[in-house]
C-alpha positions as CSV (number, residue, x, y, z in Angstrom):
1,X,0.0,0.0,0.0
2,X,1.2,3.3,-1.2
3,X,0.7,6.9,1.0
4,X,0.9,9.8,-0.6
5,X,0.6,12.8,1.6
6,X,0.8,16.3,0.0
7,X,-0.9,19.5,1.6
8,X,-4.5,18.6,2.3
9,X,-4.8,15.7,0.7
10,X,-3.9,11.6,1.8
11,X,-4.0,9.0,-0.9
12,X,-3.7,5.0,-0.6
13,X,-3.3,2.8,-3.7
14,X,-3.8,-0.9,-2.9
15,X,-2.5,-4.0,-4.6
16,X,-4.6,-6.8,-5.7
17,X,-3.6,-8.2,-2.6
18,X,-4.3,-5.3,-0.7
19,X,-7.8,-5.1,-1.8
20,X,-8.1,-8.7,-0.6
21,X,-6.6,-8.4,2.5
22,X,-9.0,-5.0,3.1
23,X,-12.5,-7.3,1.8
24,X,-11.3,-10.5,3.5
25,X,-9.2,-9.8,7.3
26,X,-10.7,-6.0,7.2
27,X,-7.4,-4.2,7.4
28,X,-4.2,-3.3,5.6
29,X,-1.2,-1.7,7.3
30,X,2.1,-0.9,6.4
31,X,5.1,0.7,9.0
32,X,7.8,2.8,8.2
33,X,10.5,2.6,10.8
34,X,12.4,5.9,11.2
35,X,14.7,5.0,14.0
36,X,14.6,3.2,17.2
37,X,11.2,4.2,19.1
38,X,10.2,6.2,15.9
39,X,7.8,4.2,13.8
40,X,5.2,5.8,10.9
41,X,2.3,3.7,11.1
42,X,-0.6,4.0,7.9
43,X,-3.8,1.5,8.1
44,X,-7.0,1.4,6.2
45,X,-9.9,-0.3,8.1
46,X,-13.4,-1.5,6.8
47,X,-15.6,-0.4,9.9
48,X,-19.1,-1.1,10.3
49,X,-20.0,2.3,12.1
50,X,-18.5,5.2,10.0
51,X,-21.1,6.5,7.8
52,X,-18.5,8.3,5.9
53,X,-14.7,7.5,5.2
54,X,-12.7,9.3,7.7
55,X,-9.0,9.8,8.9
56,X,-7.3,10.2,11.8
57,X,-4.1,10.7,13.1
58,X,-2.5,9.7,16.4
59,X,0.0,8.5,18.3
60,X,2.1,8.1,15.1
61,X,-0.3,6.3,13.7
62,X,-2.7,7.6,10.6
63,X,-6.0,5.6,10.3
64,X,-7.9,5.7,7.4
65,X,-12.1,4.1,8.4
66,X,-14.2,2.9,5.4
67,X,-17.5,2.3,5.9
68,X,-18.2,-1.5,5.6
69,X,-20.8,-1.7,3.1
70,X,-18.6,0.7,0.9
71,X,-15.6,-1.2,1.6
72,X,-17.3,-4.5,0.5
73,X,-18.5,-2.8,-2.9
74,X,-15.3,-1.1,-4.2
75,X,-13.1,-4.5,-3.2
76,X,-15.7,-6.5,-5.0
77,X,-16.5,-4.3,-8.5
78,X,-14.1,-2.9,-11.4
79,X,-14.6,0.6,-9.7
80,X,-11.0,2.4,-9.0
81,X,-11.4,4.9,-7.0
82,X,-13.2,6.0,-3.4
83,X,-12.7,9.3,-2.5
84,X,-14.1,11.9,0.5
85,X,-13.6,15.5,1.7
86,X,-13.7,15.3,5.5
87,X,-14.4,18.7,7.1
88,X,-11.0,19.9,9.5
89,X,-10.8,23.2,11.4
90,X,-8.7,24.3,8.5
91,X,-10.8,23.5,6.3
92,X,-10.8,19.7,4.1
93,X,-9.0,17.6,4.0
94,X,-9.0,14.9,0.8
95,X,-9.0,11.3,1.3
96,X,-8.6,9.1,-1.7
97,X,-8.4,5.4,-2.2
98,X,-7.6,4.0,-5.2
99,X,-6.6,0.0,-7.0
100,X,-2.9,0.6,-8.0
101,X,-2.2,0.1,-11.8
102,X,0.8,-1.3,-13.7
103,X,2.9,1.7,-15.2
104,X,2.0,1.6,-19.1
105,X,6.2,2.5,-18.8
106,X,7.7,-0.4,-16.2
107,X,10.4,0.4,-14.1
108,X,13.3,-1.8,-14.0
109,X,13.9,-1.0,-9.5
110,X,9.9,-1.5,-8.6
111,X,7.9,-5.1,-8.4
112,X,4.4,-4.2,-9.6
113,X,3.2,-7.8,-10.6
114,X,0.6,-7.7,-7.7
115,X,-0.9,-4.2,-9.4
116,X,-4.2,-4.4,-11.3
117,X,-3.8,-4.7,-14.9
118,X,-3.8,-0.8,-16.4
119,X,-6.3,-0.4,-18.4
120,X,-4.8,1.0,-21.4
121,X,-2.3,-1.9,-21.5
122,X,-1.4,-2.4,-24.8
123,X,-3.1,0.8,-27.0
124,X,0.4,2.5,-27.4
125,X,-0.3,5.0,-24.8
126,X,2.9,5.7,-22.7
127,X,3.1,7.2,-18.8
């Protein structure tokens, strides 16, 4: 699972195997060690009491809440992307999920044979 954090705005892409992990065990996490004691955690949760998706950050840890139902449609249809505005005191802030593609371009230092076919595989069209 990929974060991308830039100003207002978080972003997830999710593997194939992600987006099983998230419909089946109901979670995905990944850590980023920064040195002893220091640890980034990111996790994406289905939860069955969010009406909305939501984010939170705490105690190093940002947690990204998907309501269940949602969860359960976007891990089982063709559809890419999930996305919310969630209201902050300055301001919004943009949460997106989204089913990571192949690169139309591959790059020879990154693995992406667990990413979901791109759809314009094959037309010609370059990244």
């Amino acid at each position: 699972m990929k974060l991308r954090i830039k100003g207002a705005s978080l972003r997830l892409r999710l593997t194939q195997k992600e987006v099983r992990a998230l419909s089946e065990e109901g979670q995905v996490e990944e850590q980023v060690p920064f040195a002893p004691g220091a640890l980034l955690i990111y996790r994406l949760r289905r939860d069955g009491a969010t009406p909305q998706i939501r984010a939170s950050f705490s105690d190093g840890i940002v947690e990204i809440l998907v309501p269940e139902k949602m969860a359960d449609a976007w891990c089982a249809s063709d559809q890419v992307t999930l996305a919310h505005s969630q209201p902050v005191p300055q301001g919004a802030l943009q949460i997106t999920l989204e089913k990571d593609f192949a690169c139309l371009a591959p790059r020879a230092d990154e693995d992406e044979s667990d990413n979901f076919p791109h759809p314009q595989a094959g037309s010609g069209v370059r990244c």
